[in-house]
LUMKOLLUM-770669 format. One record per residue (C-alpha): x, y, z negated; residue in three letters. Coordinates in steps of 0.05 Angstrom, whole numbers. Layout:
N
{{X; Y; Z}; 'ala'}
...
END
This chain:
300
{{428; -329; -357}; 'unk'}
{{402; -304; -285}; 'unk'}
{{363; -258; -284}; 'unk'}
{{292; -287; -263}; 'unk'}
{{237; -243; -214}; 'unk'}
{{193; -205; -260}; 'unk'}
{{123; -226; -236}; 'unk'}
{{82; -187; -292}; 'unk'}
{{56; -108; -283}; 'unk'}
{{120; -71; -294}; 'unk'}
{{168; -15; -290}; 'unk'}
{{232; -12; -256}; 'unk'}
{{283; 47; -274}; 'unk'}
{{359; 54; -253}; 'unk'}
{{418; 68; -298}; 'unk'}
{{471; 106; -270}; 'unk'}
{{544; 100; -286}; 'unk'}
{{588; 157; -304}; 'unk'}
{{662; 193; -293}; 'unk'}
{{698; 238; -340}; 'unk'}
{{734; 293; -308}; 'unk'}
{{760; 313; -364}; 'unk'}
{{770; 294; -435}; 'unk'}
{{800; 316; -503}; 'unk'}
{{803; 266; -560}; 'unk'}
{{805; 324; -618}; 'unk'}
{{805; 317; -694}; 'unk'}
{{765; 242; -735}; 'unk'}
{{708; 263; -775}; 'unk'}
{{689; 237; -839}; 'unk'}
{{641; 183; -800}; 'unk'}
{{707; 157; -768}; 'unk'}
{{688; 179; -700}; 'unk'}
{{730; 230; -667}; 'unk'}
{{710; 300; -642}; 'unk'}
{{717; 304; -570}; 'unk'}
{{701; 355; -508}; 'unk'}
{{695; 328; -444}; 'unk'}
{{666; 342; -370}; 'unk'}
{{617; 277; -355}; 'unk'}
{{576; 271; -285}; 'unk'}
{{532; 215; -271}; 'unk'}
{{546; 175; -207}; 'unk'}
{{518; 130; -158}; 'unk'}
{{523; 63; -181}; 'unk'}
{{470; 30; -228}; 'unk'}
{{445; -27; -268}; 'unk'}
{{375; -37; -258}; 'unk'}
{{327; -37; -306}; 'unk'}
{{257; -81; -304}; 'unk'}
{{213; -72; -364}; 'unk'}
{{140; -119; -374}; 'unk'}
{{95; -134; -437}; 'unk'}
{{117; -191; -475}; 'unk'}
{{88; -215; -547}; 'unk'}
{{168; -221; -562}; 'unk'}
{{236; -174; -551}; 'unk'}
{{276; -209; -499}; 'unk'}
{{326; -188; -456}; 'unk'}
{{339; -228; -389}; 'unk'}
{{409; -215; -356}; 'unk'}
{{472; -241; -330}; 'unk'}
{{516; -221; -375}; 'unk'}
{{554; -271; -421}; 'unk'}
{{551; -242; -476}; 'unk'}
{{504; -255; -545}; 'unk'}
{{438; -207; -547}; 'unk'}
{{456; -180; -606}; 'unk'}
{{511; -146; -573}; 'unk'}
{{479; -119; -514}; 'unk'}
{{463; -46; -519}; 'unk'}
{{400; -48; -483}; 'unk'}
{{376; -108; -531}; 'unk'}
{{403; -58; -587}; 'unk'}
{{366; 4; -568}; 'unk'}
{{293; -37; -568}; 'unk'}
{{304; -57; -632}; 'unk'}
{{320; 8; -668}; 'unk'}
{{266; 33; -629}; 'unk'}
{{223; -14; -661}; 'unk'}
{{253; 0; -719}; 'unk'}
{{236; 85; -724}; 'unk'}
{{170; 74; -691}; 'unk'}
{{144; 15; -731}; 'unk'}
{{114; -8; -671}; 'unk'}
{{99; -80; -666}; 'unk'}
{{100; -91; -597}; 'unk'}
{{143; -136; -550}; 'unk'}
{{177; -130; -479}; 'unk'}
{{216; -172; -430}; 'unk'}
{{274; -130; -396}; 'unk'}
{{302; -165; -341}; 'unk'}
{{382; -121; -331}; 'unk'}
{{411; -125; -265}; 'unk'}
{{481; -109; -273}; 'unk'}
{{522; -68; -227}; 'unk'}
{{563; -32; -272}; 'unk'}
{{626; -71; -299}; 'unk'}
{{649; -86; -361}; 'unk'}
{{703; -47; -408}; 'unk'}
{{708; -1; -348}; 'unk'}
{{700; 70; -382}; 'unk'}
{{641; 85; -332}; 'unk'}
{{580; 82; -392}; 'unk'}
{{555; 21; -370}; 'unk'}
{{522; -4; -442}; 'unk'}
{{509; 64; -463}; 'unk'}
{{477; 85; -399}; 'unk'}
{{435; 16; -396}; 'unk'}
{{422; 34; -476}; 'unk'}
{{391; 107; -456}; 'unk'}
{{350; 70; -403}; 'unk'}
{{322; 19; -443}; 'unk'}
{{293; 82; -500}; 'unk'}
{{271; 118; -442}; 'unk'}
{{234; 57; -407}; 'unk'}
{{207; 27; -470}; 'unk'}
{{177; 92; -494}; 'unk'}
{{141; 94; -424}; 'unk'}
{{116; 17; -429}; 'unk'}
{{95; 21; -502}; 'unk'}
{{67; 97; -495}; 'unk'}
{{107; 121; -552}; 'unk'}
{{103; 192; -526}; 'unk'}
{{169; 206; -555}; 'unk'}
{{203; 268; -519}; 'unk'}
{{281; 270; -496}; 'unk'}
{{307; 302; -560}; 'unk'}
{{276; 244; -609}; 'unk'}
{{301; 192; -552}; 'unk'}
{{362; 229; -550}; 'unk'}
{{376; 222; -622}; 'unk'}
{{352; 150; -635}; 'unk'}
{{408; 124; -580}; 'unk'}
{{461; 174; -613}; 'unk'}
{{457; 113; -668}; 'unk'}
{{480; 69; -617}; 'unk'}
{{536; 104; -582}; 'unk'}
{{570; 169; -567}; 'unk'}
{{561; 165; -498}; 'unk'}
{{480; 150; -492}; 'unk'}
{{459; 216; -514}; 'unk'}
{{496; 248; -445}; 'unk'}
{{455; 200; -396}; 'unk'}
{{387; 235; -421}; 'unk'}
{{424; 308; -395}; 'unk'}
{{434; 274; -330}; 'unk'}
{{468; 299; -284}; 'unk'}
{{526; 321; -310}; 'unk'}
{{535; 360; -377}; 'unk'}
{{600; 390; -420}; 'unk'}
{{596; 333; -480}; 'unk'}
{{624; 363; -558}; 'unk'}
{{619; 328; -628}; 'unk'}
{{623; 267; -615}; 'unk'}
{{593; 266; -558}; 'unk'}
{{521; 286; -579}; 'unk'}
{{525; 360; -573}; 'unk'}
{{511; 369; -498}; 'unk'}
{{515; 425; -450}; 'unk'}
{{482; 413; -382}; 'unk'}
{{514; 432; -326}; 'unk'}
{{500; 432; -250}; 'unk'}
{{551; 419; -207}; 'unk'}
{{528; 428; -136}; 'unk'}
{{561; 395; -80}; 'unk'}
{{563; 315; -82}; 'unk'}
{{638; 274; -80}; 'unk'}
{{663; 222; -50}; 'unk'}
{{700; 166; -104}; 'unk'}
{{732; 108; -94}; 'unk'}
{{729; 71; -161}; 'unk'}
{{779; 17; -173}; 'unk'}
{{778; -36; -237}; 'unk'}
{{838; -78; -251}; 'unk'}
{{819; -142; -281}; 'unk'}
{{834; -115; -356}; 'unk'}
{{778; -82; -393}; 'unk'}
{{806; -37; -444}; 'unk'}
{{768; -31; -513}; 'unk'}
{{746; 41; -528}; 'unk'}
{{762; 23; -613}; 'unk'}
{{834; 2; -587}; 'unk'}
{{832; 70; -538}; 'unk'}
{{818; 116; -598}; 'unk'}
{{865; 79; -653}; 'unk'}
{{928; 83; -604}; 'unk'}
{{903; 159; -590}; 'unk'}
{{900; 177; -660}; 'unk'}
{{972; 140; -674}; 'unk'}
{{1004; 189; -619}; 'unk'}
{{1038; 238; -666}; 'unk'}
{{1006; 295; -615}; 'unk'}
{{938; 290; -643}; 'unk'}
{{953; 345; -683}; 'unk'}
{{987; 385; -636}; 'unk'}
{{933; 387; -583}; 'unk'}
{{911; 449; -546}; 'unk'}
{{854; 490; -585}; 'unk'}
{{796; 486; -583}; 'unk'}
{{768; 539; -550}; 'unk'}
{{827; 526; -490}; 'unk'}
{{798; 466; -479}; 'unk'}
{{731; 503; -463}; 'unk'}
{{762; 551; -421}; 'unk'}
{{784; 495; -380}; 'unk'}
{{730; 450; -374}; 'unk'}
{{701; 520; -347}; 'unk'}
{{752; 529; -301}; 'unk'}
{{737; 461; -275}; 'unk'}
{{653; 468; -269}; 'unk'}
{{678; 524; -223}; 'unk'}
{{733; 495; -184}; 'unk'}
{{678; 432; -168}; 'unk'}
{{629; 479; -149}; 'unk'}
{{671; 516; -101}; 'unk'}
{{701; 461; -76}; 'unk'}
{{778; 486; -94}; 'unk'}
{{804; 415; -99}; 'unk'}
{{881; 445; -107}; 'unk'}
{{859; 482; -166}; 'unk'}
{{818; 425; -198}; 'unk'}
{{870; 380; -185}; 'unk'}
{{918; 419; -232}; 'unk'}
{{858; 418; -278}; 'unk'}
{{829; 346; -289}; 'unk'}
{{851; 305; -349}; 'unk'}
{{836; 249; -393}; 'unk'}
{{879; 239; -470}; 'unk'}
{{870; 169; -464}; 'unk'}
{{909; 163; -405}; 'unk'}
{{980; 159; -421}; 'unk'}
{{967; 114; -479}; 'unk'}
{{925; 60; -440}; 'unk'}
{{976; 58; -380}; 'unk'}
{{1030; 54; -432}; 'unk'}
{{1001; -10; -457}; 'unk'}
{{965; -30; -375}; 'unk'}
{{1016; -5; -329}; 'unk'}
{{967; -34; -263}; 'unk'}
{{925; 35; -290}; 'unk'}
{{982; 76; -265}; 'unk'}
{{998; 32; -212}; 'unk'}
{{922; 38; -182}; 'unk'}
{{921; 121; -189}; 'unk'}
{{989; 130; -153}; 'unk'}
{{955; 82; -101}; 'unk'}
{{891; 121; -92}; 'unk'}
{{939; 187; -95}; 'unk'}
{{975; 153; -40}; 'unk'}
{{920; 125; 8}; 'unk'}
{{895; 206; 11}; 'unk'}
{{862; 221; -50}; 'unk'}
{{867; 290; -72}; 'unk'}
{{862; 276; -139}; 'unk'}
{{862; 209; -190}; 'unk'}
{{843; 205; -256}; 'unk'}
{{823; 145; -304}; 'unk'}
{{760; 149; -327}; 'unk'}
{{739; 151; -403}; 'unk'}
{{774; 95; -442}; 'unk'}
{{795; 60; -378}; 'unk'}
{{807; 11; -345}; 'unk'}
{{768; 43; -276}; 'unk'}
{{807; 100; -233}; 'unk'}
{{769; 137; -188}; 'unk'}
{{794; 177; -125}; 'unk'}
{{758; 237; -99}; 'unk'}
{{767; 230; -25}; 'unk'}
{{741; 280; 33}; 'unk'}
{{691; 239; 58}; 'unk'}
{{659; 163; 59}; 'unk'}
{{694; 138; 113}; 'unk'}
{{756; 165; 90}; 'unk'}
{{742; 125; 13}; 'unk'}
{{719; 61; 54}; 'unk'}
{{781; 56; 97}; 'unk'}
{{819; 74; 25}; 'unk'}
{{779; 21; -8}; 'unk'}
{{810; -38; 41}; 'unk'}
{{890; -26; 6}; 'unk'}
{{860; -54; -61}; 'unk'}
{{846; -120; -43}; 'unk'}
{{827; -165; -99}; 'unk'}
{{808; -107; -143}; 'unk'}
{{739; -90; -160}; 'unk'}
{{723; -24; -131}; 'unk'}
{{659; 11; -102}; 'unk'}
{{650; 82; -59}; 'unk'}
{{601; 122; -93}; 'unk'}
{{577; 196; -95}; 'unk'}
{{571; 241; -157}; 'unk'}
{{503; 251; -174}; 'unk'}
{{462; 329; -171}; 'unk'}
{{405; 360; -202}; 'unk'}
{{375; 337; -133}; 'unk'}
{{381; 265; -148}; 'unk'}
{{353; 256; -218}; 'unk'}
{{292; 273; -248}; 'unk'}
{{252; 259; -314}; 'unk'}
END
């Protein structure tokens, strides 16, 4: 369905997309969801967000997909659901974000939706009680309330936040293929080095090492630094993944990395028009230049 102008009184908020630079898929927990620690950082591309009134729950978008299964549709209702509140809204979802593309799309649209209905219905629910509510609906919704960027543990809903200074340049890139984050995990967890991966603590360390080497700009030493445990598995099985970082490595990137489950790869490039001139040797591949997000581009 299209999504329609909203002509009512109503409120408008952005939800931002995200990059890993770094990830460790550690031990699965007794609730079948893995421990992980990983280095998240919001970025500059968004779904938009329009929230009115409405005697029923609707969600107007897009997307092809059944209601039931969109995240933002998802996080009203279980709102409804702890609040007992019997009020309705129409939220009209402007999608930027793809698809399956490891950049938070549902979860960040998910986090927006708690955080927009709680304004609209006056819930006067703080970021903690949000926070928890859409840690019911995904891992990764809990991090887009620590906006910008955070160190993410548990399963993703122990957060550190983190400010990395300086902006970046990325050149995202999305092969056709989305990559589902149930099939990401299960391949993980059948690679016989689950149980051999680096400590706990080492991981840590370097996610430490890496806050610093952003913030000092040391791109060599970050370089050496950035990783992501789902990677080898998901090119395995999508060699274009490979194909597309060795691309961006090659049109002057100065590093690559897939991000979260895949299937994007981003590029961190100098500058813009360095990334836009990059951006024209993946023709017929979805990509966007964007900038990574700072304390001086969100707010509450």
């Amino acid at each position: 369905m299209d999504p329609s102008p909203v002509t009512c009184p109503s409120l408008t908020l952005k939800a931002p997309a995200k990059i890993n630079w770094s990830l460790y898929v550690l031990d699965k927990r007794a609730d079948s969801y893995h421990n992980i620690i990983s280095l998240m950082q919001c970025i500059g591309l968004y779904d938009t967000l329009t929230f009115c009134h409405s005697e029923q729950l609707e969600v107007v978008t897009d997307m092809d997909i059944p209601p039931e299964q969109n995240l933002a549709f998802k996080a009203a209702q279980i709102l409804q659901q702890v609040t007992g509140t019997k009020k309705g809204a129409r939220i009209v979802l402007k999608k930027e974000i793809p698809s399956g593309a490891g950049l938070g799309g549902g979860s960040s649209d998910a986090a927006c939706a708690l955080a927009g209905l709680n304004k609209l219905w006056d819930l006067g629910l703080d970021y903690s009680r949000l926070k928890a509510i859409g840690s019911n609906l995904g891992s990764d919704v809990p991090f887009f309330f620590d906006c910008p960027s955070a160190m993410a543990e548990g399963r993703g809903e122990i957060l550190t936040p983190l400010d990395i200074g300086p902006p970046y340049t990325l050149l995202l890139v999305k092969p056709s293929i989305s990559v589902s984050t149930a099939w990401a995990y299960g391949a993980r967890e059948g690679a016989k080095r689950l149980v051999e991966l680096t400590k706990t603590g080492n991981n840590v360390d370097n996610i430490k090492l890496i806050f610093k080497a952003l913030n000092t700009r040391d791109l060599s030493l970050l370089k050496s630094l950035v990783h992501n445990d789902f990677e080898d598995n998901v090119i395995q099985r999508y060699p274009v993944i490979g194909i597309l970082k060795e691309g961006l490595l090659e049109a002057g990137a100065a590093l690559a990395l897939m991000s979260g489950s895949g299937s994007t790869v981003f590029g961190l490039f100098k500058d813009r028009p360095m990334a836009v001139k990059a951006a024209g040797r993946f023709p017929g591949y979805w990509n966007r230049v964007v900038e990574t997000l700072t304390s001086a581009d969100t707010n509450k």
